[in-house]
C-alpha positions as YAML, in Angstrom:
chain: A
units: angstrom
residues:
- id: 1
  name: UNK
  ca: [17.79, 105.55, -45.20]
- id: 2
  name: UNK
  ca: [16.79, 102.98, -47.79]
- id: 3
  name: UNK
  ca: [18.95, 100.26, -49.00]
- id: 4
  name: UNK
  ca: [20.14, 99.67, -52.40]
- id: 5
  name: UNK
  ca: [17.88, 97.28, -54.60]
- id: 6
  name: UNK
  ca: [19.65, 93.69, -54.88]
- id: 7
  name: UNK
  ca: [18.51, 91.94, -58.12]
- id: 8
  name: UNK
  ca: [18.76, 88.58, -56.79]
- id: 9
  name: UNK
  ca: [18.24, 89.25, -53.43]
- id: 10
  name: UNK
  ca: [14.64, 91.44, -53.44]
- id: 11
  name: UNK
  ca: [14.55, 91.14, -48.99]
- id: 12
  name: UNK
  ca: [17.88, 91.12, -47.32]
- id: 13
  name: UNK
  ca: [16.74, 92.34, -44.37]
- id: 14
  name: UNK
  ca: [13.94, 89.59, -44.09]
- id: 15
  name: UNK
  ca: [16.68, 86.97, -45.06]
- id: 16
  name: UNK
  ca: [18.84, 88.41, -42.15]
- id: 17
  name: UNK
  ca: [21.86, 89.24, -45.15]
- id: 18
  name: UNK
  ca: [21.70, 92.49, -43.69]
- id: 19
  name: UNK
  ca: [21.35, 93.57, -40.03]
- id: 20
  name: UNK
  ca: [20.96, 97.21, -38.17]
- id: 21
  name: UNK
  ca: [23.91, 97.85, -36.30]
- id: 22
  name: UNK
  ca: [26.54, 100.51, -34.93]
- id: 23
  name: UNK
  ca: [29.87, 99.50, -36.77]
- id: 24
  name: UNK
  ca: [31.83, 101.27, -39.03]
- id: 25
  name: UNK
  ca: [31.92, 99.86, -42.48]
- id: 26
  name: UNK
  ca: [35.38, 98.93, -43.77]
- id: 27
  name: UNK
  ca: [35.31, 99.62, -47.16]
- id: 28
  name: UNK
  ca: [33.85, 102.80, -46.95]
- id: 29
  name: UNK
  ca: [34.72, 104.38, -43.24]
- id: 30
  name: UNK
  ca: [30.85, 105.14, -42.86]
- id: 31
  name: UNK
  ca: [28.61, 104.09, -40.09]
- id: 32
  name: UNK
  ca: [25.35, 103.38, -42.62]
- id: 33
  name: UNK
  ca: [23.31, 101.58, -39.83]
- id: 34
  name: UNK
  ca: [23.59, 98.35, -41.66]
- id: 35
  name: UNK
  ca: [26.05, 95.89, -42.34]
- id: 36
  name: UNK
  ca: [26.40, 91.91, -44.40]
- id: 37
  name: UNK
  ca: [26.29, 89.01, -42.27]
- id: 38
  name: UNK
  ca: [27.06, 86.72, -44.91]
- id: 39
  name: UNK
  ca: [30.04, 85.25, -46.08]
- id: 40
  name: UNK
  ca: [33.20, 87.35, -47.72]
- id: 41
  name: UNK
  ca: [35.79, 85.63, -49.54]
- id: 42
  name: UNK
  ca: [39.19, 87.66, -49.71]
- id: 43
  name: UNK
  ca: [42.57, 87.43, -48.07]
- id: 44
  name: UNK
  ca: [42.54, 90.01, -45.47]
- id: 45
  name: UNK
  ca: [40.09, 89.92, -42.65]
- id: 46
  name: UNK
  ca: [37.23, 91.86, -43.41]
- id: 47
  name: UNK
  ca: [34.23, 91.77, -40.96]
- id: 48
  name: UNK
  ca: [31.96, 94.87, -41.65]
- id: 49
  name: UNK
  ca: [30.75, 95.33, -45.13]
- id: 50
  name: UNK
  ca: [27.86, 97.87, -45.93]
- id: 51
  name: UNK
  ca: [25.04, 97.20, -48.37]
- id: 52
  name: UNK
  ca: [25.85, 100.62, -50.27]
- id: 53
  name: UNK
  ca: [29.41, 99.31, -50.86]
- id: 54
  name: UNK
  ca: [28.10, 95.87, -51.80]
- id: 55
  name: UNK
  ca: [26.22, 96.89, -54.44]
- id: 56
  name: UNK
  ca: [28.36, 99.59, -56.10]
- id: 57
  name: UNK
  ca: [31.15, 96.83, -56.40]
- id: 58
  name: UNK
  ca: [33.43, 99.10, -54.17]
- id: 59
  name: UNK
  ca: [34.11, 96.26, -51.49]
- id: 60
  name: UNK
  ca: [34.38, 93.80, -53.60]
- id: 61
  name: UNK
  ca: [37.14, 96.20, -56.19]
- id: 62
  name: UNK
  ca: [38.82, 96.99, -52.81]
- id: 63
  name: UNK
  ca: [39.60, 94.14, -50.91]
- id: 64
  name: UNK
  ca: [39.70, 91.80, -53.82]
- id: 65
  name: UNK
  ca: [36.63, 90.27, -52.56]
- id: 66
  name: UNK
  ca: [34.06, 87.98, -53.69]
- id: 67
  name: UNK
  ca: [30.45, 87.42, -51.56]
- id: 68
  name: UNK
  ca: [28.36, 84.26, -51.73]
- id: 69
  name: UNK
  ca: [27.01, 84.56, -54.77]
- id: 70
  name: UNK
  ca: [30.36, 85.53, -57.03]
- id: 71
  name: UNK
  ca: [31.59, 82.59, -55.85]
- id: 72
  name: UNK
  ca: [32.80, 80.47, -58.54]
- id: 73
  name: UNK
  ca: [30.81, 76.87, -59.56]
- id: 74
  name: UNK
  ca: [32.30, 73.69, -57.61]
- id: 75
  name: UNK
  ca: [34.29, 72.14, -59.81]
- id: 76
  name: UNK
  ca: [33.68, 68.50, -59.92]
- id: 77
  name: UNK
  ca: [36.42, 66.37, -61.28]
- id: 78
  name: UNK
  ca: [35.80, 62.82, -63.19]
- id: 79
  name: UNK
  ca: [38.50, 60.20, -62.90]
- id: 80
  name: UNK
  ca: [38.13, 57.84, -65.88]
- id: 81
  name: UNK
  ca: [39.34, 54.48, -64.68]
- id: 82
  name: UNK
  ca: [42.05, 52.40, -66.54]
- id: 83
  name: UNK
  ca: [41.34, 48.77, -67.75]
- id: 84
  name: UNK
  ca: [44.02, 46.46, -66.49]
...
């Protein structure tokens, strides 16, 4: 089975993103072979994420999720200092 084509990620397998493995995904309920060892930002505790369900957006639509790179900028904050 071939994974789906990541734009900005053209080798998650060689990047270790993605690894073979046994579990279940959560989104979907499907054993794919594959799962996301990155990071995934949402409230609930989601550990097993396929790639298929990664890249049609379904994770992300169904546990409110965001992955490493949806996360938003970091937000830097400039204090302007008062003259006393």
């Amino acid at each position: 089975m071939e994974l789906p084509k990541f734009k900005y990620h053209p080798d998650p397998i060689k990047t270790g993103a993605f690894v073979k493995s046994d579990k279940t995904c959560e989104s979907c309920s499907t054993n794919r072979g594959y799962i996301y060892t990155g990071s995934i930002y949402c409230t609930q505790n989601v550990n097993s994420i396929c790639p298929w369900c990664i890249s049609d957006g379904s994770a992300a639509k169904k546990f409110k999720a965001t992955f490493l790179s949806d996360a938003p900028p970091r937000i830097e904050i400039k204090i302007k200092k008062k003259k006393i």
